[in-house]
Structure formats: structure tokens, C-alpha cells
Backbone and ligand atoms as CSV (ligand in chain L), in Angstrom:
chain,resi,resn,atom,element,x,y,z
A,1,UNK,N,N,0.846,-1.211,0.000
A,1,UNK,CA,C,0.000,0.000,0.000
A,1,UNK,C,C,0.879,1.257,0.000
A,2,UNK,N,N,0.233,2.176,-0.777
A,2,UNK,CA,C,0.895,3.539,-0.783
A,2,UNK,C,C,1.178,3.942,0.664
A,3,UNK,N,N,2.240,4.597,0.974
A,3,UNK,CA,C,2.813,5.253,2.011
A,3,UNK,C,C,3.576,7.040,1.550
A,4,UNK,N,N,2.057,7.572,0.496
A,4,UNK,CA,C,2.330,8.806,0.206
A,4,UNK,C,C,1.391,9.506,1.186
A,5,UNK,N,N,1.978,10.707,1.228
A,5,UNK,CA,C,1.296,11.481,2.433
A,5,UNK,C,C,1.504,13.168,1.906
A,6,UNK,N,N,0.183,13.685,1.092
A,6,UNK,CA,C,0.496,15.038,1.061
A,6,UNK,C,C,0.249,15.884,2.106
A,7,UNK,N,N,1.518,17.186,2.266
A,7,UNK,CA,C,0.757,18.022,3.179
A,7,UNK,C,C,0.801,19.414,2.592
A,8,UNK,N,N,-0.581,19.448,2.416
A,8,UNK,CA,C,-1.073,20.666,2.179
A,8,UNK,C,C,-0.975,22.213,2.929
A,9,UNK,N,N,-0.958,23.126,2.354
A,9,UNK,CA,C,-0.765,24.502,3.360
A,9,UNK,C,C,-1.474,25.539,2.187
A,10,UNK,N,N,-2.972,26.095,3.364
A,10,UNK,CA,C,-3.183,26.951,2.398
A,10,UNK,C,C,-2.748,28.875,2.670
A,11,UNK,N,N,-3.639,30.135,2.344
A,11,UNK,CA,C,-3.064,31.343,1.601
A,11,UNK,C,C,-2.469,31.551,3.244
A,12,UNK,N,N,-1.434,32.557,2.735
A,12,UNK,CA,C,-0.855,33.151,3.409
A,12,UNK,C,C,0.782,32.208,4.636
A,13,UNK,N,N,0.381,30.935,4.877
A,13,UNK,CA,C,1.301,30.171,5.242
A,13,UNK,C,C,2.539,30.243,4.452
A,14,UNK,N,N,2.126,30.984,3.144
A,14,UNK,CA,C,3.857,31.214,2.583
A,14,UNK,C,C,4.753,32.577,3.424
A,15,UNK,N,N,4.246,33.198,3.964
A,15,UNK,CA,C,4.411,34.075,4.985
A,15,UNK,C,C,4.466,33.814,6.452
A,16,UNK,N,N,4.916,32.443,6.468
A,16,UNK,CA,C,4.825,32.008,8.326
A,16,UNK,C,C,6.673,32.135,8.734
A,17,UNK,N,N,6.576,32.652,9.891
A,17,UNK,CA,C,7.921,33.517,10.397
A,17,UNK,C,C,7.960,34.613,10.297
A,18,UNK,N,N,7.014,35.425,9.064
A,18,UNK,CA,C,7.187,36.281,9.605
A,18,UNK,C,C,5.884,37.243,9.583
A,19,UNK,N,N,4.690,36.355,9.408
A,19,UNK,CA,C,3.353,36.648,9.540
A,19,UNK,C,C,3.156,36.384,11.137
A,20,UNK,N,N,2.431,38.075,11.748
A,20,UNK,CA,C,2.103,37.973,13.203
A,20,UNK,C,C,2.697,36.492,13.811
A,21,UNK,N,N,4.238,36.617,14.010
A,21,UNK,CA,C,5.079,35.534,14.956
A,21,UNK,C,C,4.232,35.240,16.268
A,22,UNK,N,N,3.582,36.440,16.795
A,22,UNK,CA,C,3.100,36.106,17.931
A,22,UNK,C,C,2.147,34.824,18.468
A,23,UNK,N,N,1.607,34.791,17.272
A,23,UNK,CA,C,-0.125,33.835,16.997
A,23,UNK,C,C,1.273,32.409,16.548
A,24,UNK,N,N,1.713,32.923,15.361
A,24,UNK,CA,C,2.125,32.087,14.151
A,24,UNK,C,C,3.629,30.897,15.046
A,25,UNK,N,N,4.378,32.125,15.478
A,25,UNK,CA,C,5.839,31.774,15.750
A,25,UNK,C,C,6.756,31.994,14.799
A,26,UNK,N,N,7.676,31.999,14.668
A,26,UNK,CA,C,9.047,32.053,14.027
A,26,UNK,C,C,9.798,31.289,13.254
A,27,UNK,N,N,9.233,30.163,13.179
A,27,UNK,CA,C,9.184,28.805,12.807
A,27,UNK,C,C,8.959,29.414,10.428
A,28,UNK,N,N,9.496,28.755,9.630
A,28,UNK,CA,C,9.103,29.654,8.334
A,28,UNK,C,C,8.884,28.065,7.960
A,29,UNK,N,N,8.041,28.507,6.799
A,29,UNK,CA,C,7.297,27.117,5.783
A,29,UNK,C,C,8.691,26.174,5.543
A,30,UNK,N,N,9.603,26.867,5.416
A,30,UNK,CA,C,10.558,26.021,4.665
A,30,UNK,C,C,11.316,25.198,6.405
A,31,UNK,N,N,11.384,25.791,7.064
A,31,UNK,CA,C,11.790,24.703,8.692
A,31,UNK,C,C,10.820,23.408,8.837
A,32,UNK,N,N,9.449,23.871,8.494
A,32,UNK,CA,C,8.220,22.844,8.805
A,32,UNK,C,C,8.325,22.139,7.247
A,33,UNK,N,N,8.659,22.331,6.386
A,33,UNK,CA,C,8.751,21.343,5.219
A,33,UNK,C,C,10.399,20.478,5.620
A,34,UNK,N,N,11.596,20.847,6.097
A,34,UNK,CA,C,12.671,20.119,6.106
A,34,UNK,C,C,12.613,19.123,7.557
A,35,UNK,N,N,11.510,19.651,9.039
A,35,UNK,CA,C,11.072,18.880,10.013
A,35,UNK,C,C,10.260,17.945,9.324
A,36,UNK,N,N,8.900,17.791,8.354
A,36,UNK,CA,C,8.264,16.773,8.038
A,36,UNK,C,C,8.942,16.254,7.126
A,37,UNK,N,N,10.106,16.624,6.103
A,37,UNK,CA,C,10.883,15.565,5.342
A,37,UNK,C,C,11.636,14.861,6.311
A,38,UNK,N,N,12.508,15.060,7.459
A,38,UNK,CA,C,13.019,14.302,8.090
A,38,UNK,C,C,11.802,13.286,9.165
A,39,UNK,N,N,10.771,13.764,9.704
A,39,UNK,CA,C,10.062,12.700,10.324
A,39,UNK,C,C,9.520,11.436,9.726
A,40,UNK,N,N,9.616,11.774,8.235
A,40,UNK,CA,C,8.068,11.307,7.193
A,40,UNK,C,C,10.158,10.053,6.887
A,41,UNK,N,N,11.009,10.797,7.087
A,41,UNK,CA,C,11.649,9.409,6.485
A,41,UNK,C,C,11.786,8.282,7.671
A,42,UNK,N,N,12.078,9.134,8.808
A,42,UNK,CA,C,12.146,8.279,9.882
A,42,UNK,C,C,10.738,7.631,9.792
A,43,UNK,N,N,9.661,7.668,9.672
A,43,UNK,CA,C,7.962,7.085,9.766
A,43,UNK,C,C,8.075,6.013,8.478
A,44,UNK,N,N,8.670,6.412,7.426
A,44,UNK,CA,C,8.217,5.283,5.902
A,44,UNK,C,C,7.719,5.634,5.360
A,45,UNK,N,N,7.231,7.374,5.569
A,45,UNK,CA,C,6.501,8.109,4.654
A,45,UNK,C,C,7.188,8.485,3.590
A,46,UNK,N,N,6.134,9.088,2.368
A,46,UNK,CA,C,6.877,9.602,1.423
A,46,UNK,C,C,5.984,11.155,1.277
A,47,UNK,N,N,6.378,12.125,1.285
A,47,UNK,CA,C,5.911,12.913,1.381
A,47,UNK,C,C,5.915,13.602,-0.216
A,48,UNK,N,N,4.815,14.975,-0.544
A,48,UNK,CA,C,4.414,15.886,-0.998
A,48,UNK,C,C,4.266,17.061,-0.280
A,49,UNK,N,N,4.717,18.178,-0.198
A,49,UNK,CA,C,4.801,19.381,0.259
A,49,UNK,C,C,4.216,20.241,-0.373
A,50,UNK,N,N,3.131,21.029,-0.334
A,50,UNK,CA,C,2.677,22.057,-1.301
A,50,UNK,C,C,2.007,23.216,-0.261
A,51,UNK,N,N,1.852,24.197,-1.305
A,51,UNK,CA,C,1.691,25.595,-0.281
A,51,UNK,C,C,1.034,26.478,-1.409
A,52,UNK,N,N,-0.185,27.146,-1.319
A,52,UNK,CA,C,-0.699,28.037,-2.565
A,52,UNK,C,C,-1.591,28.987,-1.627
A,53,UNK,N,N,-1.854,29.878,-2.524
A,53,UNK,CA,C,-2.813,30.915,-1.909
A,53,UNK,C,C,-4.047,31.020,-2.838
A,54,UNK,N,N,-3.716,30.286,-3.509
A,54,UNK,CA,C,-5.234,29.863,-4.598
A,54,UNK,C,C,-5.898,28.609,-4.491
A,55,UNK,N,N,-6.896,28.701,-3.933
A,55,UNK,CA,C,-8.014,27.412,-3.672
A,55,UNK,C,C,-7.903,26.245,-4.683
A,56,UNK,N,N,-8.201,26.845,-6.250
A,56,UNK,CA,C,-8.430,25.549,-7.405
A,56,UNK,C,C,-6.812,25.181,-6.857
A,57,UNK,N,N,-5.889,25.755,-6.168
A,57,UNK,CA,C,-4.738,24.906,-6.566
A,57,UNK,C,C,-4.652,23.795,-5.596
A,58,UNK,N,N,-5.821,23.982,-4.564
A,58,UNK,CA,C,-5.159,22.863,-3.067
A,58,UNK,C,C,-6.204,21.869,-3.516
A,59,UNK,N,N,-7.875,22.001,-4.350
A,59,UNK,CA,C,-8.367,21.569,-5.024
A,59,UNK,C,C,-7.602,20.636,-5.709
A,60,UNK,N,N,-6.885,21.080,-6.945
A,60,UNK,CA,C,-5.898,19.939,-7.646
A,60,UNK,C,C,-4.867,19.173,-7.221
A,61,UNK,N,N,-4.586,19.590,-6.112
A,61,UNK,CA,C,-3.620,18.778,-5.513
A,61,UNK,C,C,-4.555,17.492,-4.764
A,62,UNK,N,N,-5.341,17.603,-3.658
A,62,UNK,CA,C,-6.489,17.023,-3.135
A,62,UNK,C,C,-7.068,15.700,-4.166
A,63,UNK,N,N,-7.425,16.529,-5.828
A,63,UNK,CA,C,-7.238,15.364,-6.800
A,63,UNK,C,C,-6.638,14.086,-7.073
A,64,UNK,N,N,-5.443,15.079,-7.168
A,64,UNK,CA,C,-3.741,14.225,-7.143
A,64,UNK,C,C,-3.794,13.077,-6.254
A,65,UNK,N,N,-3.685,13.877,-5.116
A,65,UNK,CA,C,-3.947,12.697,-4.509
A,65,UNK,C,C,-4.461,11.321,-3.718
A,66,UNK,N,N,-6.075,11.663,-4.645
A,66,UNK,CA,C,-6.883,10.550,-4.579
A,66,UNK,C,C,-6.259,9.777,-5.143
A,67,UNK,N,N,-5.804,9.723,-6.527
A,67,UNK,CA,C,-4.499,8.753,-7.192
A,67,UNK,C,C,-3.658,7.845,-6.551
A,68,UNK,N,N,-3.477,8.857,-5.677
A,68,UNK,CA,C,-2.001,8.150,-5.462
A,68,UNK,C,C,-1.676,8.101,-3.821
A,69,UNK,N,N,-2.419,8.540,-3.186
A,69,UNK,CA,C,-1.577,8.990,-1.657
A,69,UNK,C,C,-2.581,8.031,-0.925
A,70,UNK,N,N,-2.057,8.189,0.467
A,70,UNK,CA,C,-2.740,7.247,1.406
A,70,UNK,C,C,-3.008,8.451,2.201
A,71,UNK,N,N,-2.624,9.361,2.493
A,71,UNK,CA,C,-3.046,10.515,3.387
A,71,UNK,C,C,-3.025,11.958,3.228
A,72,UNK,N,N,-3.591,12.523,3.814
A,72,UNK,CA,C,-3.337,14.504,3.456
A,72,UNK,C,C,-3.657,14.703,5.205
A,73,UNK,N,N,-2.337,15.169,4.790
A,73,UNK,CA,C,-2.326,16.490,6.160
A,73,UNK,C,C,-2.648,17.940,5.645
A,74,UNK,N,N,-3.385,18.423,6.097
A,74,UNK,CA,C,-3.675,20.101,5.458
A,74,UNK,C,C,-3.942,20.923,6.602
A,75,UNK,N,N,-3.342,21.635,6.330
A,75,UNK,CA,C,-3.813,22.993,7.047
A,75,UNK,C,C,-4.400,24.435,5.936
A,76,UNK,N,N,-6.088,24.023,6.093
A,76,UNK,CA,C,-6.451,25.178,4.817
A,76,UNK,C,C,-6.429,26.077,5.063
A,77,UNK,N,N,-5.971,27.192,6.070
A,77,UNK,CA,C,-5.598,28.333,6.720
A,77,UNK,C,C,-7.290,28.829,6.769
A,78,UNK,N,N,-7.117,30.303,5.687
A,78,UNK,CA,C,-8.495,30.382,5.988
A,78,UNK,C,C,-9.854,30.242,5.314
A,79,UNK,N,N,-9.444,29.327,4.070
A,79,UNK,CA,C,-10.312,28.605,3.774
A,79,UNK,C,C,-10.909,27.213,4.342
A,80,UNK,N,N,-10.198,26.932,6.035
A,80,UNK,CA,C,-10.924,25.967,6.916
A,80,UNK,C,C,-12.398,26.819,7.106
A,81,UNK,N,N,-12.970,28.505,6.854
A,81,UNK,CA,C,-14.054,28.199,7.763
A,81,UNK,C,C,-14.374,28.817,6.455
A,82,UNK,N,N,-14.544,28.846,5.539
A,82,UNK,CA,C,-15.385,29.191,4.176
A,82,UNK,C,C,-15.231,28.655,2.593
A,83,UNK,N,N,-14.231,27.332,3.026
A,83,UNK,CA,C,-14.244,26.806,1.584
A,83,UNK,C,C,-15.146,25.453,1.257
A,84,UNK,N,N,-16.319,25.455,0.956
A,84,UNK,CA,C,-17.046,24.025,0.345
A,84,UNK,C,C,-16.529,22.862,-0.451
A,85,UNK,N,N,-15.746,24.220,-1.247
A,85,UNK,CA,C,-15.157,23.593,-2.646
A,85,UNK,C,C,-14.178,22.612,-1.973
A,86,UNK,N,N,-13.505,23.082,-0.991
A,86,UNK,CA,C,-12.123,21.834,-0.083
A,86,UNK,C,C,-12.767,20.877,0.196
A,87,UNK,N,N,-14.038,21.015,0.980
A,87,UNK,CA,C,-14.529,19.825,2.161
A,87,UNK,C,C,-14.998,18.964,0.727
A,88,UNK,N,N,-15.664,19.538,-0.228
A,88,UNK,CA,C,-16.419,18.664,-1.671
A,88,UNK,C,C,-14.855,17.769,-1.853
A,89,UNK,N,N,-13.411,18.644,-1.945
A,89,UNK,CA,C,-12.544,17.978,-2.953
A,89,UNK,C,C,-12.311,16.445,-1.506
A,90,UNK,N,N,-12.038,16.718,-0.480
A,90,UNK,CA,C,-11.851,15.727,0.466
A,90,UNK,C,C,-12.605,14.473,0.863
A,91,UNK,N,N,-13.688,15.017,0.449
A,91,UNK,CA,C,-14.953,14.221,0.320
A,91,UNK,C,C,-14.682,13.310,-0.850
A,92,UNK,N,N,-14.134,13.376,-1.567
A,92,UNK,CA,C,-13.752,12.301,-2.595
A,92,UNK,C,C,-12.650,11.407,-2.370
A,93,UNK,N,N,-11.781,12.095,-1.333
A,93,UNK,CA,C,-10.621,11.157,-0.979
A,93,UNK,C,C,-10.660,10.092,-0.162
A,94,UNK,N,N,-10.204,8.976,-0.088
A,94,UNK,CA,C,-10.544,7.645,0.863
A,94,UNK,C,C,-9.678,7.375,1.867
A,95,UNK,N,N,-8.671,8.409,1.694
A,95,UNK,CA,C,-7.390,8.050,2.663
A,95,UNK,C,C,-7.553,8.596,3.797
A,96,UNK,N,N,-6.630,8.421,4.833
A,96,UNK,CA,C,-6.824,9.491,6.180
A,96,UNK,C,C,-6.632,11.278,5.807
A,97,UNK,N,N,-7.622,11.867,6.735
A,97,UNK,CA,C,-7.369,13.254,6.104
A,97,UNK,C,C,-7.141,13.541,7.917
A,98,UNK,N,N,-5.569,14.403,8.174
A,98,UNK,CA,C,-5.653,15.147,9.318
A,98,UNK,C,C,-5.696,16.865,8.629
A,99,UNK,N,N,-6.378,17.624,9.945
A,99,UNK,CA,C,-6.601,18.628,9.762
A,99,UNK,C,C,-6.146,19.731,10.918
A,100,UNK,N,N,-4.882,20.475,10.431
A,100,UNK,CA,C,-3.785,21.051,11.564
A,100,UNK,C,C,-3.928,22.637,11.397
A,101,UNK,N,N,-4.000,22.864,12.564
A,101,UNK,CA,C,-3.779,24.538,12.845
A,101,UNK,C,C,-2.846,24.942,13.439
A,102,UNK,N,N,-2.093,25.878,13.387
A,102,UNK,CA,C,-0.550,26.465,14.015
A,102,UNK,C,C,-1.212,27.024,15.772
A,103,UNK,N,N,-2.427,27.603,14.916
A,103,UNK,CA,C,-2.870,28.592,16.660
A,103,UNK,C,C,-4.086,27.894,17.259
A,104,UNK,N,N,-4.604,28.075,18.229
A,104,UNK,CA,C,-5.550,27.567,18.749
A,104,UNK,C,C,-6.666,28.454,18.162
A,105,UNK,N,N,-7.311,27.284,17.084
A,105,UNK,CA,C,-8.504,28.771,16.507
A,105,UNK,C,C,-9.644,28.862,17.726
A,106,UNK,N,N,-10.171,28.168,18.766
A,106,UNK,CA,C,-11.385,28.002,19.477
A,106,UNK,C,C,-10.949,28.717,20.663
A,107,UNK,N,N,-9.741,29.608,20.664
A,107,UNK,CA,C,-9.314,30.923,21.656
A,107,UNK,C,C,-9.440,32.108,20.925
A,108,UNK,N,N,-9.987,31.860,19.494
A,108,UNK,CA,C,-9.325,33.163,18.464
A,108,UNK,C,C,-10.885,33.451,18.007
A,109,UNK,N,N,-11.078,34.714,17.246
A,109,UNK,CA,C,-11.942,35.026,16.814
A,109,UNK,C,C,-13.057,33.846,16.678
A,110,UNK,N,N,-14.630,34.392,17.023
A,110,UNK,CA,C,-16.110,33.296,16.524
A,110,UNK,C,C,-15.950,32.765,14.760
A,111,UNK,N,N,-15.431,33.600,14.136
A,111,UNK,CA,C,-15.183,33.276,12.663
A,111,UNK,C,C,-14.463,31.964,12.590
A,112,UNK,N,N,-13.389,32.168,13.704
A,112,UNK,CA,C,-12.651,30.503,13.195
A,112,UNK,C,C,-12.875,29.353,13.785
A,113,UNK,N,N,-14.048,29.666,14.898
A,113,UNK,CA,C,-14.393,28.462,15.501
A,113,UNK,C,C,-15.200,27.317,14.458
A,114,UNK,N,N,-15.573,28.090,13.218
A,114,UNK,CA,C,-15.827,26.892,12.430
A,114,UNK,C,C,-15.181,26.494,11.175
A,115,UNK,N,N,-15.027,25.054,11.159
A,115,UNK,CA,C,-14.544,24.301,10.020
A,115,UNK,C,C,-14.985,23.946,9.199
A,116,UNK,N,N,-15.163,23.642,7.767
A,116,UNK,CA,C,-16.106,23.013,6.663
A,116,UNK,C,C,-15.119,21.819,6.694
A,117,UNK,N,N,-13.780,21.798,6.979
A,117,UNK,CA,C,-12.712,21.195,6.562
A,117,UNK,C,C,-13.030,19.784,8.035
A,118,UNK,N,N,-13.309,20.491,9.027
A,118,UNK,CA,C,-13.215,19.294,9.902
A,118,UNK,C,C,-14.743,18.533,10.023
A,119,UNK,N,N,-15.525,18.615,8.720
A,119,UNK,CA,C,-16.850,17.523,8.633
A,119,UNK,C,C,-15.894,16.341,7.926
A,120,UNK,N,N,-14.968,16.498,7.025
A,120,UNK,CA,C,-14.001,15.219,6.744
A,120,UNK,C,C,-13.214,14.805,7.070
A,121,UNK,N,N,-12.494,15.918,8.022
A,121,UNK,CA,C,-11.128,15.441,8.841
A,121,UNK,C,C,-11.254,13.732,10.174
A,122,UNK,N,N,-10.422,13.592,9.350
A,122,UNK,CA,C,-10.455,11.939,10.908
A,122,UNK,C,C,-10.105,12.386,12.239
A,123,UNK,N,N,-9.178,13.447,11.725
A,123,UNK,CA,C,-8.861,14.167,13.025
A,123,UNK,C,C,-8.096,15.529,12.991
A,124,UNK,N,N,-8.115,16.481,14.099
A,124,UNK,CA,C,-7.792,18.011,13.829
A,124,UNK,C,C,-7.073,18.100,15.130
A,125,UNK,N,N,-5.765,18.817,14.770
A,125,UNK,CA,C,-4.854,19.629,15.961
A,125,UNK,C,C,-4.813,20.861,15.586
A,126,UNK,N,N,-4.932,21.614,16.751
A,126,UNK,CA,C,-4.861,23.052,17.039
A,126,UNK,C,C,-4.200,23.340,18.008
A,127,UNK,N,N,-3.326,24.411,18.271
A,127,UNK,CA,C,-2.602,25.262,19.400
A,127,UNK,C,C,-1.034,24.421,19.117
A,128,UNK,N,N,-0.794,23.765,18.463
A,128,UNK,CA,C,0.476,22.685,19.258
A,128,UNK,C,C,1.769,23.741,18.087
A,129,UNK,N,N,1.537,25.001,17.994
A,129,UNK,CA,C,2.144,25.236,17.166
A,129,UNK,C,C,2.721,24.362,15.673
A,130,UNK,N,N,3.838,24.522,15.384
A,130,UNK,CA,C,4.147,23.729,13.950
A,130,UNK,C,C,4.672,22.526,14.200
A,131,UNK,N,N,4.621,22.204,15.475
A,131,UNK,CA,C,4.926,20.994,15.884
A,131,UNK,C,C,3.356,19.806,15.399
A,132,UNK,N,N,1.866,20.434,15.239
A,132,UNK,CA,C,0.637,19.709,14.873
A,132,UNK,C,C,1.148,19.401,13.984
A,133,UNK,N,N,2.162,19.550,12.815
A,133,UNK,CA,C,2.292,18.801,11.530
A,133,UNK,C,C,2.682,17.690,11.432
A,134,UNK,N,N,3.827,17.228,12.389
A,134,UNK,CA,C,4.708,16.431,12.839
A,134,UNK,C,C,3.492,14.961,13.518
A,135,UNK,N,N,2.739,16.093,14.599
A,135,UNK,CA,C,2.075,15.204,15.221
A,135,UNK,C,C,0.888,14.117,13.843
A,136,UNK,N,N,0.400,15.196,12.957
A,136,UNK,CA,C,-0.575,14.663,11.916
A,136,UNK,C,C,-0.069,13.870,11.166
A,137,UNK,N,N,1.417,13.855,10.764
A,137,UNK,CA,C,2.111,12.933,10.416
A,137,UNK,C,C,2.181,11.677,10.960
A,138,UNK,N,N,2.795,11.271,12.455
A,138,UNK,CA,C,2.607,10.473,13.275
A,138,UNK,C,C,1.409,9.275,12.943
A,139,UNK,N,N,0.182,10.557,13.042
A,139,UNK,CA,C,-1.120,9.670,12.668
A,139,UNK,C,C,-1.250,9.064,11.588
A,140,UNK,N,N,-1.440,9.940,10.795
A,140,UNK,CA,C,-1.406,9.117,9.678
A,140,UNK,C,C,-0.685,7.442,9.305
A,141,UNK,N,N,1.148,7.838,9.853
A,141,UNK,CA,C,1.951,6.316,9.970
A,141,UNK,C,C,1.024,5.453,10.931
A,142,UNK,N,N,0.505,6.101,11.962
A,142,UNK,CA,C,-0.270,5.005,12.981
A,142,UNK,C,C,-1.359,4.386,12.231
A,143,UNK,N,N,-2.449,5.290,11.235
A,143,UNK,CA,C,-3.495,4.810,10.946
A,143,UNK,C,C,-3.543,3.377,9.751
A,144,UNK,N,N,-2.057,3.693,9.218
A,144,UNK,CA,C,-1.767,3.030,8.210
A,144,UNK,C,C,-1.390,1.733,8.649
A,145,UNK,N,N,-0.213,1.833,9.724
A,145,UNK,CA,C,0.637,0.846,10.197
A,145,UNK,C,C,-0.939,-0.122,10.946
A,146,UNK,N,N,-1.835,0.388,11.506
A,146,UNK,CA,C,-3.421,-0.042,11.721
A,146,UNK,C,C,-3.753,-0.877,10.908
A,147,UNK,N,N,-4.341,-0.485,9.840
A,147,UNK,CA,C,-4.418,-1.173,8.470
A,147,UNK,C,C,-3.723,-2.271,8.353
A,148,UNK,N,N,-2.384,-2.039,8.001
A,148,UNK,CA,C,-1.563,-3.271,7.641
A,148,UNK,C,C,-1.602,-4.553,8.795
A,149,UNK,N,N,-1.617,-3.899,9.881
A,149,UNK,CA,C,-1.864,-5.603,10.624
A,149,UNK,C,C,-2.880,-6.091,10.823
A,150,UNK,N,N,-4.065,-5.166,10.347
A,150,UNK,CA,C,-5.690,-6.194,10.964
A,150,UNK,C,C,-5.851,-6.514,8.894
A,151,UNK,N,N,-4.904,-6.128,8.172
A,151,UNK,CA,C,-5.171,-6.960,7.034
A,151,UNK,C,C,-5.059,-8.448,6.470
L,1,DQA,C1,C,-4.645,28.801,10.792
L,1,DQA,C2,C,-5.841,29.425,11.506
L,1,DQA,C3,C,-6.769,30.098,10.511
L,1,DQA,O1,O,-7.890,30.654,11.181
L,1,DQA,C4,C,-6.032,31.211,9.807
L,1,DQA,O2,O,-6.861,31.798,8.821
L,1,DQA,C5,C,-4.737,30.777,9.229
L,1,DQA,C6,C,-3.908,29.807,9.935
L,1,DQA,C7,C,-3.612,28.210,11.783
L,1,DQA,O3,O,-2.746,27.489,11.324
L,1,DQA,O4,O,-3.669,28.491,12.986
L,1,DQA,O5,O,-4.292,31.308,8.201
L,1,DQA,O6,O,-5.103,27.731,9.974
């Protein structure tokens, strides 16, 4: 079985380090892409890394990897509380979907207390800073490594 695992990042995460550090941290896309290439090898993962600020693009990726992947980690920034079009593209996928936030959205504004993204998510971390990616990773190897022995 596939042991691909995309992780998604949607608008503005191309700006993390040095988008409001306070909420965000200091931590930049490219530290949290070279931490999940090194966990995902230690795990048996094979990873996909992607990052857009345009919806059809996390859309086509989401596609992609109905094909081919066994999991998506995403963090849709702020198309978690107003994109349909995501929860529709996830809704087609069969693999594990985790769903990660950098800040604790359910301390943060009423706007982000809701998700469209977490009616498909298997499961969602929030607050754990950029360390939730790592952790969604984890899962995913767990949900899989699951699979393989009750097969
Ligand atoms: C975020 C939380 C969202 O509400 C926000 O729009 C983001 C980032 C997070 O990682 O904490 O851009 O998803």
C-alpha cells in the first residue's frame, strides 16, 4: 500500500515567520517542510509538500492525490471556515485526512471556531504550534501501520 502522504498549506502560510510571529511563531514554511521531510523518512513516509494561496490549486492537488496517496495532512488556513469547494474535494478522498492549525482557533476570533474542513477530517490539531504537523504525520503512519496488521 501507498505510504504517500500530502501536506497541504493553504493562503498566506507562505508568509509564516514572519506573519504575526506572535499567533504564528518564528518557525518559516521552509523549517516545517525540512522537520516533516526528516520525520516522514524516519515514519516510511513519502511525502508531498505544497503551499498556494489559490483554492483551485489545493483543489488539484487534493485530486492528485486521490491517485495516489494514502493521506493529506492540510492545514487550509483560511479557507478551513469558508471553503465548500475543499470539504467537496476531500470528500472524494478515501485516505486518512488530518486537519492542523498552528494557533488555537477556538481561543481566536467566533469566525474561526468553524470548520467546513473538519466535517471530513479523521482528526484536527490546534494550538500545538508547527509541531501539529509532525504530530498529523505520526497519525497518519499510525493509521496506516493499523491497516496493515488487521489486514
Ligand atoms: C490557521 C488558523 C486560521 O484561522 C487562519 O486563517 C490561518 C492559519 C492556523 O494554522 O492556525 O491562516 O489555519
Amino acid at each position: 500500500m501507498s505510504r504517500l502522504v500530502y501536506v497541504l498549506n493553504g493562503p498566506n502560510l507562505n508568509l509564516l515567520g514572519k506573519r504575526q510571529p506572535h499567533i504564528y511563531g518564528h518557525e518559516t514554511l521552509a523549517d516545517v517542510e525540512r522537520d516533516c521531510r526528516a520525520l516522514a523518512e524516519e515514519l516510511g513516509l513519502q511525502i508531498r509538500f505544497h503551499q498556494s494561496n489559490r483554492e483551485y490549486e489545493l483543489i488539484d492537488w487534493i485530486h492528485e492525490a486521490r491517485e495516489t496517496a494514502a493521506g493529506i495532512v492540510i492545514n487550509p488556513a483560511a479557507f478551513t471556515h469558508t471553503s465548500v469547494a475543499i470539504l467537496d474535494a476531500l470528500n472524494t478522498f478515501e485516505g486518512s485526512v488530518i486537519e492542523v492549525h498552528i494557533s488555537n482557533v477556538h481561543k481566536r476570533e467566533e469566525f474561526r471556531h468553524h470548520s467546513f474542513v473538519s466535517k471530513r477530517a479523521d482528526g484536527v490539531i490546534a494550538g500545538f504550534g508547527t509541531q501539529g504537523y509532525l504530530l498529523g504525520l505520526r497519525r497518519v503512519a499510525n493509521l496506516l501501520d493499523e491497516k496493515k496488521d488487521s489486514a
